[in-house]
ROZA-619032 format. One record per residue: x, y, z of N, C-alpha, C in turn. Coordinates in pm, whole numbers, plus 50000, padded with zeros to 5 digits. Layout:
N
XYZXYZXYZ ...
END
This chain:
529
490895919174577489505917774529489505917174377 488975905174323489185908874152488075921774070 488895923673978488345936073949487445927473831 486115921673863485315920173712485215929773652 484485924773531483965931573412482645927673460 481545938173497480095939973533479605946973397 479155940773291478395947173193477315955273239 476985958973094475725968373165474565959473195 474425950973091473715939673076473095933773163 474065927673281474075921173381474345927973509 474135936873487474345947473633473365948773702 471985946373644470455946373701470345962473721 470495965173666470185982773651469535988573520 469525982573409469335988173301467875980573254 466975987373148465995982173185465975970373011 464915964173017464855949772910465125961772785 464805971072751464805979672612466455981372674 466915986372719468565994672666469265979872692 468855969172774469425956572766469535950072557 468475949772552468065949572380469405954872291 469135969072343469685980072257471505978072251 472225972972351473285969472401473335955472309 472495950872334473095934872283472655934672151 472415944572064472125953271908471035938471842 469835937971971468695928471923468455935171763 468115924271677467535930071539466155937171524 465245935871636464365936871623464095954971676 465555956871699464875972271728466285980971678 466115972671535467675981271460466875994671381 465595993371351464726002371289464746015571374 464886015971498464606024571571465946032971629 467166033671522468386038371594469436037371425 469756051471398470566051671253471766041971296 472616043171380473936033471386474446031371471 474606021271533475186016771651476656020871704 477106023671784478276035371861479316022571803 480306026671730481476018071722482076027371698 483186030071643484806040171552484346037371435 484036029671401483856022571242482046033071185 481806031871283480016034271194480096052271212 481496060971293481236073171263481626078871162 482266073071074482516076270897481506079870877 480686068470822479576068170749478376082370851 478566082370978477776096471048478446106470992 479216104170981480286124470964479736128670795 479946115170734479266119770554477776121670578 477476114470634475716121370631475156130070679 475956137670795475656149670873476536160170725 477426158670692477856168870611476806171270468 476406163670450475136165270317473746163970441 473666166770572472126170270609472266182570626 473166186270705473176199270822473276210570697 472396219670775472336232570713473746242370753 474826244670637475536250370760475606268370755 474436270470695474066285070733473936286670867 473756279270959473426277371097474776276971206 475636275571104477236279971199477486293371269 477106299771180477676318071232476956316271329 475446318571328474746319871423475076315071589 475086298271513475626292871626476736298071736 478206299671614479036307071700479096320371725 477986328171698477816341171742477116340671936 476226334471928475376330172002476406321772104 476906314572084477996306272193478946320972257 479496327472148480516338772217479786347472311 478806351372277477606360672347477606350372502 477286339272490476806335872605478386333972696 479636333072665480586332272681480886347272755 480396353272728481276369972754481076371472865 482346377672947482056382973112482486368073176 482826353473095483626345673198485006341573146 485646337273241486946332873231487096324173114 487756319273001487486309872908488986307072860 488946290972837490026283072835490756287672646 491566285372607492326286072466491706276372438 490966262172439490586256172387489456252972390 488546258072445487346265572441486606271572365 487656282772334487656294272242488396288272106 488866280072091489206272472001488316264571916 487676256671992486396247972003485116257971951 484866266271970484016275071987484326280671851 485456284871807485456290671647485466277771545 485926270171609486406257471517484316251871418 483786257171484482156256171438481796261771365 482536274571316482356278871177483136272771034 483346263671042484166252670991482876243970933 483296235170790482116225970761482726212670809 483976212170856484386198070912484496197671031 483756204571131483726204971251482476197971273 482676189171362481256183571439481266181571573 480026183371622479906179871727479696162871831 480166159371961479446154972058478546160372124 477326154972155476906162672261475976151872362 475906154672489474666154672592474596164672662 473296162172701472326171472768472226166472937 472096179173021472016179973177470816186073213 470296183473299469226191173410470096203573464 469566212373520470246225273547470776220173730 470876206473791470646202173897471356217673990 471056216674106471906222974202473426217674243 474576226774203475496220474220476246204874137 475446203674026475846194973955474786181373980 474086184874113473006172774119473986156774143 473686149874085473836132574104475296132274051 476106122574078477376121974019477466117473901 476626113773811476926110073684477326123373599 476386136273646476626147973579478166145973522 479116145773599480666142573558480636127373472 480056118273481480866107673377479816113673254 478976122573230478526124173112479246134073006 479786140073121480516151473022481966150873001 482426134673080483566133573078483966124972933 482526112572926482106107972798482376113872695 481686126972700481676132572593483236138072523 484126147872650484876147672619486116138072581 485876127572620486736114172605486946112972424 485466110272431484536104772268485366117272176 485476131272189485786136072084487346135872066 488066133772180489726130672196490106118572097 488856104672110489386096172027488976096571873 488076104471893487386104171742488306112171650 489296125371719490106133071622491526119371622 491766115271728492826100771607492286095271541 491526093071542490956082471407490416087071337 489946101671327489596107471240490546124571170 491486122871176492246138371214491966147571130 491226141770989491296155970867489546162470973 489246159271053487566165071123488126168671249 487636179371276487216188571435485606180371525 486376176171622485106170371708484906180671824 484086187171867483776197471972483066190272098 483036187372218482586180072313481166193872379 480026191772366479486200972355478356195372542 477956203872610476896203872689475766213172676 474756205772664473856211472635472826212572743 472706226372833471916230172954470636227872918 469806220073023468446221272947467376228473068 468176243373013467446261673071466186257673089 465176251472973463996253072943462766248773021 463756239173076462536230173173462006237873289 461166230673341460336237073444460206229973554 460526218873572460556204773653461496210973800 461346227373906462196231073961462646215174087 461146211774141461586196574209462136189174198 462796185074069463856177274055465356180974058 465446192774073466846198174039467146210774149 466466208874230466646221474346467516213774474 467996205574453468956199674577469896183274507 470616187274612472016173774593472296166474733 472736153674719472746145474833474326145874891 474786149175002475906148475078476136142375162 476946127475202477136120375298476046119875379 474866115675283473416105275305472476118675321 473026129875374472056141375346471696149675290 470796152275254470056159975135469996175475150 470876184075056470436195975062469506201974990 468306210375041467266215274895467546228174955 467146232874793467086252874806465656249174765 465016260874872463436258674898463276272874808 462696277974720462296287974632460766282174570 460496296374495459426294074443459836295674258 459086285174175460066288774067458476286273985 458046290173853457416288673775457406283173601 458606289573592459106294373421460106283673430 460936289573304462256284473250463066284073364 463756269473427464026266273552466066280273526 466076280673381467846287673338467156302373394 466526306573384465816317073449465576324273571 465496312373659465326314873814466696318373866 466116333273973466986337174010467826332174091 469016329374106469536323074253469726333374372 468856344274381468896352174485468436339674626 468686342774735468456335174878469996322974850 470506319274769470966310574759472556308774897 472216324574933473656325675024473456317175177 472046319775202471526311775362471456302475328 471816290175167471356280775183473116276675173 473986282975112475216285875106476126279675268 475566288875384475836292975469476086274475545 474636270875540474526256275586475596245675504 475406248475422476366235675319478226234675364 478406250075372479676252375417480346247475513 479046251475630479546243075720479806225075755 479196219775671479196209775660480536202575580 480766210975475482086211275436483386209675508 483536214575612484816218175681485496228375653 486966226375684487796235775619489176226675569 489206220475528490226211075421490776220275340 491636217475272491826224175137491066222475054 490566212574999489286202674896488336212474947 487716214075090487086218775102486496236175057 487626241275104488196250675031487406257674893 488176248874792488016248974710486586243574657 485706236874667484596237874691483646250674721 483806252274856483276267074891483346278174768 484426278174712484686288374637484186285974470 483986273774462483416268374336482016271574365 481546265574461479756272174481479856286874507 480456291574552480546311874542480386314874435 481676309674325481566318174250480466312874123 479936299074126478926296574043477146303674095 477186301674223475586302974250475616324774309 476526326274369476466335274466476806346574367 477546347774299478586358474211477586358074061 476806350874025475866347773903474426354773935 473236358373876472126362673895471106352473853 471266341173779470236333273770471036320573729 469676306473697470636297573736471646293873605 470896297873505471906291673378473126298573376 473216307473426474956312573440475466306673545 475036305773656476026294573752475766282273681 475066277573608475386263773554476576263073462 476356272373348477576273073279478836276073360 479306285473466479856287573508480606274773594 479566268373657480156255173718480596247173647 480386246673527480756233173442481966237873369 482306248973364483606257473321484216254073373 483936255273519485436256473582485836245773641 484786229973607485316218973617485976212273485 485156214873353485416207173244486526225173146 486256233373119486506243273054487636240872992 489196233173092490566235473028490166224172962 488876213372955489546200272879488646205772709 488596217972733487386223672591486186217572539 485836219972694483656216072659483506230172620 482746229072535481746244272531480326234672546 479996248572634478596248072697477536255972654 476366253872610475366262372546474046262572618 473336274372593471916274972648471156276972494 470276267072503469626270472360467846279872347 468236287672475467176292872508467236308372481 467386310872324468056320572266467626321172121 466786332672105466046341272003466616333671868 467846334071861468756332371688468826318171646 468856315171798469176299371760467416289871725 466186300871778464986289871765464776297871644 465346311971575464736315171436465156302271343 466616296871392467246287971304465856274971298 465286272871392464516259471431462926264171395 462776274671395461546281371335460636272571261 461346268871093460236258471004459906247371116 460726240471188460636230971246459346231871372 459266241471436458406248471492457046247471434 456846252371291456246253671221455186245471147 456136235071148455386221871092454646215471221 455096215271287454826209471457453396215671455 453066230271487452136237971530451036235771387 451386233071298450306228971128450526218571135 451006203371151450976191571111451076177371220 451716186771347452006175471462452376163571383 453646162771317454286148571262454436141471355 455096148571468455866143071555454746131771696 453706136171653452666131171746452196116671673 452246121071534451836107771484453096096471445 454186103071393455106093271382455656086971529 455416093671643456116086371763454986078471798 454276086071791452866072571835452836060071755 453426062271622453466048271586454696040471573 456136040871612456646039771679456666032371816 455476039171906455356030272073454636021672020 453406021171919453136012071890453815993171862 455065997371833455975988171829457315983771913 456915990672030457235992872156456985983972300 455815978272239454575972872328455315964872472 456225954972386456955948472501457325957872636 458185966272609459025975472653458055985572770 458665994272857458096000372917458526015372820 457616020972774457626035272692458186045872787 459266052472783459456061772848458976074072839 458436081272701457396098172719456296091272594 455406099572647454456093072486454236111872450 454346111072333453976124772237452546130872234 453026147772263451176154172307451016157272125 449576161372136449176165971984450206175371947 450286186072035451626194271959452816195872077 453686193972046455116191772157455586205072199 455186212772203455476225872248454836233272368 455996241272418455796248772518455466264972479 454856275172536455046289172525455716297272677 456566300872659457186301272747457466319172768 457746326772898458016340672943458516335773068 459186348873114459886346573264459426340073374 458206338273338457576328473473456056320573413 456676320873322455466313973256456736301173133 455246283873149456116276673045454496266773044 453846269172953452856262672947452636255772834 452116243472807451856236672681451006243772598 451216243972452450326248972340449576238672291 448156240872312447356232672264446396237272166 445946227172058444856233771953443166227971992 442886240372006441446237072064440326242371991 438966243371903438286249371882438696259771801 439556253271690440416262771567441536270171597 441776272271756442526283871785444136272771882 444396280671900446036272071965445926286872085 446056278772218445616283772316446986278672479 447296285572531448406284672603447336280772741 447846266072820447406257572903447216267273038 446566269273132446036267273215446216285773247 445776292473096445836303973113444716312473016 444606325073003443966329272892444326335872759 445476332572741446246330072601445796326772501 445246333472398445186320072298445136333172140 445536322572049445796330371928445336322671799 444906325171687444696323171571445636314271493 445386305571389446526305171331447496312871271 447056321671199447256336171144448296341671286 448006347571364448956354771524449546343471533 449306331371569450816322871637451476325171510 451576322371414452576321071279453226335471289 452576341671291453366359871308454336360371444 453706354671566454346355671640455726343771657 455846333971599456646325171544457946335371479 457216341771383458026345871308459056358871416 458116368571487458986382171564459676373271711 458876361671743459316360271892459906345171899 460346338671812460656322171827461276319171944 461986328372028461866325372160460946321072278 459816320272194458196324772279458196313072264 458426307772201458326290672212459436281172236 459066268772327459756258572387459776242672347 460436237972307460066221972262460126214172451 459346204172394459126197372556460026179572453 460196173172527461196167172575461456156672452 460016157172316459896151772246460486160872104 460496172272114461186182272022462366181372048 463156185172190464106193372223465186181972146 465366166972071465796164972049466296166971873 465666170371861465026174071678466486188371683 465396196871763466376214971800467606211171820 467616201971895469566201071887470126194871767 469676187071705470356184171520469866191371470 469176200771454469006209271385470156223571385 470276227971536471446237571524472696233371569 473036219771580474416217171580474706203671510 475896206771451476366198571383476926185071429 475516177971503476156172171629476216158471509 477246147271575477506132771506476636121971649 476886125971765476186116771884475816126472020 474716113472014474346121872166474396107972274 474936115972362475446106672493474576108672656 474206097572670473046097572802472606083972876 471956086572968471526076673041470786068472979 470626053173042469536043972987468146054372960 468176059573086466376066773033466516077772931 467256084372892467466092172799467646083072641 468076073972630468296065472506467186062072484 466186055272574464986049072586464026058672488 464286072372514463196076472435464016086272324 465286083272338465676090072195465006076872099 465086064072132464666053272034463266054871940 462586060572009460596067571989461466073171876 462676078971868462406094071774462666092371628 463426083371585463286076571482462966082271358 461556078071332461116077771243460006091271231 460716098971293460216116371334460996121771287 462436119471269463496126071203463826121371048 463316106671070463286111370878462076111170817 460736115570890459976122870842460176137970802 460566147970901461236156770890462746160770807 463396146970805464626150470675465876154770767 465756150070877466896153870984467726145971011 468856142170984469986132071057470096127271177 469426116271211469566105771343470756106571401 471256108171517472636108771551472866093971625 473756092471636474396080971683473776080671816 473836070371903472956070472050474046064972162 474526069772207475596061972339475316061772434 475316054072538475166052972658476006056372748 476026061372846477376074172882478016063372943 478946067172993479906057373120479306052973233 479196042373323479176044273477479776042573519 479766042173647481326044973744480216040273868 481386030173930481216031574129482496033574180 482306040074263484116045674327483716041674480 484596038574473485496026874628486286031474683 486476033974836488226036874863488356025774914 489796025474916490626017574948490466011175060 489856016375192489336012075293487956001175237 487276004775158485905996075146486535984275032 487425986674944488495973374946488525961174969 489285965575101489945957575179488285955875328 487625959775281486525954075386485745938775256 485305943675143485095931375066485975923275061 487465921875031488515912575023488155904775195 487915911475283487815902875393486415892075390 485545899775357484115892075343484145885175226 485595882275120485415873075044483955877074963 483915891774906483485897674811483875900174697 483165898774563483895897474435482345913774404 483265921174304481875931174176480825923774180 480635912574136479825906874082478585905674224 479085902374345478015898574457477415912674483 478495925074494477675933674509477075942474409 477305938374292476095946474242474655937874243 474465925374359473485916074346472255924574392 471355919874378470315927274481470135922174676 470155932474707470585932174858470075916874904 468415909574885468165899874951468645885574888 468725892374779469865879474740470915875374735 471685889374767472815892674800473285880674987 472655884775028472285877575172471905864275195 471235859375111470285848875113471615835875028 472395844174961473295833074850474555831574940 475105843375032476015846275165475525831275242 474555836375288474265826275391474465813075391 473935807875262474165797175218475485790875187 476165802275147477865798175109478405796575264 478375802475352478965805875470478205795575559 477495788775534476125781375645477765768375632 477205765975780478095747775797477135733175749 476055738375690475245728875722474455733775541 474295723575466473855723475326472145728075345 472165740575340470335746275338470035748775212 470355741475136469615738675001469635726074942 467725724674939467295712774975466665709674798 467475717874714467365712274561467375698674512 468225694974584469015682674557467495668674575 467215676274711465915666074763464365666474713 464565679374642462905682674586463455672074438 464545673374387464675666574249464365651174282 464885645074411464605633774458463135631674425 462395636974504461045635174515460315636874414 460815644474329460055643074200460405630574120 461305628874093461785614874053460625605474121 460595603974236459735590974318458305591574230 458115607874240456695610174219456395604374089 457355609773991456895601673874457325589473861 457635580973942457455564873982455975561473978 456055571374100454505565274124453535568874004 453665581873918452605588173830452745572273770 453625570273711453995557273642453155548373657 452985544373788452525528473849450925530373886 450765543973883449045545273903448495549473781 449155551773685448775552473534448675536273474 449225529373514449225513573479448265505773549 447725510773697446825504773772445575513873784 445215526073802443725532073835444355546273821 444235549473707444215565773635443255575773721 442615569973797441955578673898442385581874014 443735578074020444495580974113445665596874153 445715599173987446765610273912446215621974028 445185624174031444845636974137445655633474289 445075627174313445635627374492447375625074496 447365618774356449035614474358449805631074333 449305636574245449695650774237449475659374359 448675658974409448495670474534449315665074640 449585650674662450545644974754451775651874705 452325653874592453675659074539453475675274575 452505679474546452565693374563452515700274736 452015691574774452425694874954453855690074970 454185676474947455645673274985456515687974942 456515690174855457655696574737457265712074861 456195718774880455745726474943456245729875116 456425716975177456785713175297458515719575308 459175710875180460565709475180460865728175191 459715730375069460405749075036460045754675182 459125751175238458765757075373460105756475498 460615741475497461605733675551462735742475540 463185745875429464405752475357464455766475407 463535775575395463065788675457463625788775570 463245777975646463105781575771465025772375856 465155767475744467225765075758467475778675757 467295787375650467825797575563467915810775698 466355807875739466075822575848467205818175990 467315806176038467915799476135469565806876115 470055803775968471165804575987471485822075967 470755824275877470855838875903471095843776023 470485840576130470535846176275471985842176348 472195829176307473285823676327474725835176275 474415836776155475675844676110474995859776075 474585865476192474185876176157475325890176160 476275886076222477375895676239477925895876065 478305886376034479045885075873477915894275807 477025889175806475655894575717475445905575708 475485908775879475305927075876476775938775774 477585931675878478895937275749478635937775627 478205928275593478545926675380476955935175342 475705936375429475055945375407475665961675446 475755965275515476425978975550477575981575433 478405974475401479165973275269478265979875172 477595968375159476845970574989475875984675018 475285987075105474956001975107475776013975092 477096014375130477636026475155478346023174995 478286016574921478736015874783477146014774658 476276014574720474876014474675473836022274764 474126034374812472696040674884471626040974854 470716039174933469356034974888469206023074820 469836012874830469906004174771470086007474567 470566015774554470116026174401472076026074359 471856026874259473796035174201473966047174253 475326044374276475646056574383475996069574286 475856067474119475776075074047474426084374068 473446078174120472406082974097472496089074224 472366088774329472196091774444473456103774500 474636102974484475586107874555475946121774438 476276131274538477126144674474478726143574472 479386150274360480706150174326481586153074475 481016164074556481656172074597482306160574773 481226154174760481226141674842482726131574870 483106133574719484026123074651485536135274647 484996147074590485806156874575486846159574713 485766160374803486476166174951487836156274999 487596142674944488666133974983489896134674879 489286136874754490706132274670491236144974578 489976152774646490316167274543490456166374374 491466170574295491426171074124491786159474101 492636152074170492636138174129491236127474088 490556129974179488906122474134488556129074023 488756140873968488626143573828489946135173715 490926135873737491776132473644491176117273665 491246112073749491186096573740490246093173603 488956098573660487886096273630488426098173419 488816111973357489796111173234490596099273242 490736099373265492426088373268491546072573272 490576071373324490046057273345488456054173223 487796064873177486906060773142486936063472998 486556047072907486616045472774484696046372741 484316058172629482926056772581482726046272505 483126042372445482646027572397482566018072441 483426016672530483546004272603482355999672703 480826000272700480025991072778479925980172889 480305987473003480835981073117480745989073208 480545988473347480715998173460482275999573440 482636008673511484026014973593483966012273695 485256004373795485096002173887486466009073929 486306019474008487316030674003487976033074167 488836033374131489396030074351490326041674381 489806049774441490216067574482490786070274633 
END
């Protein structure tokens, strides 16, 4: 089966903005400091070293060790982790949902990205420390999106009740939901090991941001990710002014708004509230809004002065949350990050942020688009090599996928292109010869063309449905194919859990996955396990 090159471009997955953004259109160079090359992170590493505050190191690595204590931790980890009190240390970073169990399988090509990106950046850069950083995002509240993972087409959810900061919620009940999954597991060795990876992340932990960190340890830890929760007193005193200006000036409402303004084409992925903030307690995460002089916490009876929020800013900066239009600001602000690495929809609206950060005086970080990956075994192979399948057909869309089959495979030519071009030709014979004799003819001569031409597409349809039926055995195959490598008709990045992939090939589907995926390089992975 040849192994194409499926850009992102042309994969029909990505939307007209990160299509743009990929093919470095001029028209939206305003909206992004420097495009991901080796070459343009010089010029990032000097400008983060004259932005970044680096009073904000200790803290940082005080706050990382703290959240570190009581787990197992790699030498290079802990390496990584001091190496930040350093002014030539910088960071990679992206950001995760707290999913259950790691959620969708990209969770792994994002953090594999990341760690990739800082491996090549110290050759080519060796007098600088690059740290591959994950950044949990504790804060959210969104528990429906991240309370279950999909396993060989079935869906597990942990049914709880959650309110607050989703890093918060307890994973108490999590053992009866434990109980079911296991069994489904088997008893493999892979399997095994699994079981004991969800023990000791969800079952052995008290809430979820420690089995998150914990899980991502003990997949990524020896390759030295450090993992952070930025849902921590020292680290929002550091982000405080920033806070500050938000709650007195809402920049961020007016510079992104004008911004989408220039957007228009594009589908906008978040649009900016008057003030981007959350107030947040153990079961509480509500928007701060300014109402009637006072700034008043949403769908409660909260509310405070300017005078009290500023005081309380000052004793509790934990009390407050950036929502999805801040939280990117808070992370250049307390880490010395050079890029942030993410999905098309995550780039989409880092692009809004722009001209919010050098209103504010903050260093734009570089924007990457993480890796993708589809993984194949060897059995599904050798089922396309038989159906005379190339990358390219199946990442088609399913009915066209079928409809272009049919036609290749039909004994009989059901495309009747050839004959509509005929007929138009005639037609403008005739437009010709009734333009020279009675110009009052052009109507009926046109609607005669527009039924013919109409007939043929009707004609053609109905070859197309004929032969379909005819070769419906081939058809069904190369559909059943393209599903079990596309569920839901969707990327199986999006849809499928690691552990899925894990049970068959065990640590090897991790090494591969190192061993095979380049961050710069803009292209799927087409990876065979």
């Amino acid at each position: 089966m040849p192994n194409d090159c499926i850009s992102y471009q042309k994969s029909g997955y990505f939307s007209p903005l990160m299509n743009d953004y990929l093919d470095q259109n001029p028209k939206l160079q305003s909206l992004y400091n420097r495009f991901p090359t080796f070459e343009n992170f010089e010029a990032q590493i000097v400008e983060k070293q004259n932005n970044f505050n680096n009073s904000h190191r200790a803290s940082l690595v005080s706050v990382l060790q703290k959240q570190y204590a009581g787990i197992e931790i790699s030498h290079l980890t802990q390496q990584n982790i001091e190496s930040l009190k350093v002014n030539n240390t910088f960071t990679v970073t992206t950001g995760h949902q707290l999913n259950l169990f790691s959620g969708p399988l990209y969770f792994l090509y994002k953090i594999i990205s990341v760690i990739n990106l800082t491996t090549e950046l110290k050759v080519k850069y060796p007098a600088y420390n690059f740290v591959p950083v994950y950044w949990m995002a504790t804060e959210d509240h969104d528990f429906e999106e991240i309370n279950y993972f999909n396993f060989k087409g079935r869906k597990f959810r942990w049914n709880a009740a959650s309110s607050g900061p989703v890093g918060r919620l307890s994973t108490k009940g999590l053992d009866d939901f434990f109980e079911i999954f296991e069994q489904e597991l088997g008893h493999s060795t892979n399997a095994e090991t699994l079981k004991k990876l969800f023990e000791g992340a969800y079952l052995n932990h008290s809430n979820l941001a420690d089995a998150t960190r914990y899980l991502a340890n003990a997949l990524f830890g020896t390759h030295g990710l450090v993992i952070i929760d930025a849902d921590d007193a020292d680290l929002k005193k550091n982000f405080a002014p920033y806070i500050k200006e938000e709650l007195l000036n809402q920049t961020a409402h007016k510079k992104v708004l004008e911004t989408i303004e220039n957007l228009k084409e594009y589908s906008v992925q978040v649009n900016p509230r008057e003030i981007n903030l959350f107030y947040i307690e153990d079961n509480l995460r509500e928007r701060i809004i300014f109402e009637n002089g006072n700034f008043k916490v949403n769908n409660t009876k909260i509310e405070f002065s300017e005078i009290e929020i500023l005081k309380l800013l000052e004793s509790n900066p934990e009390k407050f949350s950036p929502n999805v239009i801040m939280r990117p600001l808070y992370q250049e602000v307390i880490l010395p990050n050079l890029c942030y690495i993410g999905g098309g929809g995550e780039i989409a609206y880092w692009l809004e942020l722009k001209s919010f950060f050098d209103a504010v005086k903050v260093s734009f970080p570089i924007l990457l688009v993480r890796n993708s990956v589809l993984l194949a075994s060897e059995k599904q192979i050798k089922k396309a090599n038989k159906l005379n399948l190339s990358w390219n057909d199946l990442f088609t869309k399913q009915a066209d996928l079928v409809n272009n089959k049919a036609q290749i495979l039909s004994e009989i030519d059901i495309d009747l292109s050839h004959l509509k071009e005929q007929l138009k030709t005639q037609f403008d014979i005739l437009n010709e010869i009734t333009t020279k004799t009675d110009p009052s003819f052009a109507g009926a001569v046109k609607a005669q063309e527009v039924k013919q031409l109409k007939g043929l597409e009707k004609l053609e349809k109905r070859l197309l449905k004929a032969e379909k039926i005819k070769l419906k055995d081939t058809l069904t195959r190369i559909i059943d194919l393209q599903n079990e490598l596309f569920p839901n008709q969707s990327l199986q990045e999006r849809q499928a859990n690691f552990s899925e992939f894990y049970i068959e090939s065990g640590e090897h589907l991790i090494s591969k996955l190192f061993e095979q995926l380049k961050p710069l390089e803009q292209h799927f992975n087409i990876i065979v396990f």
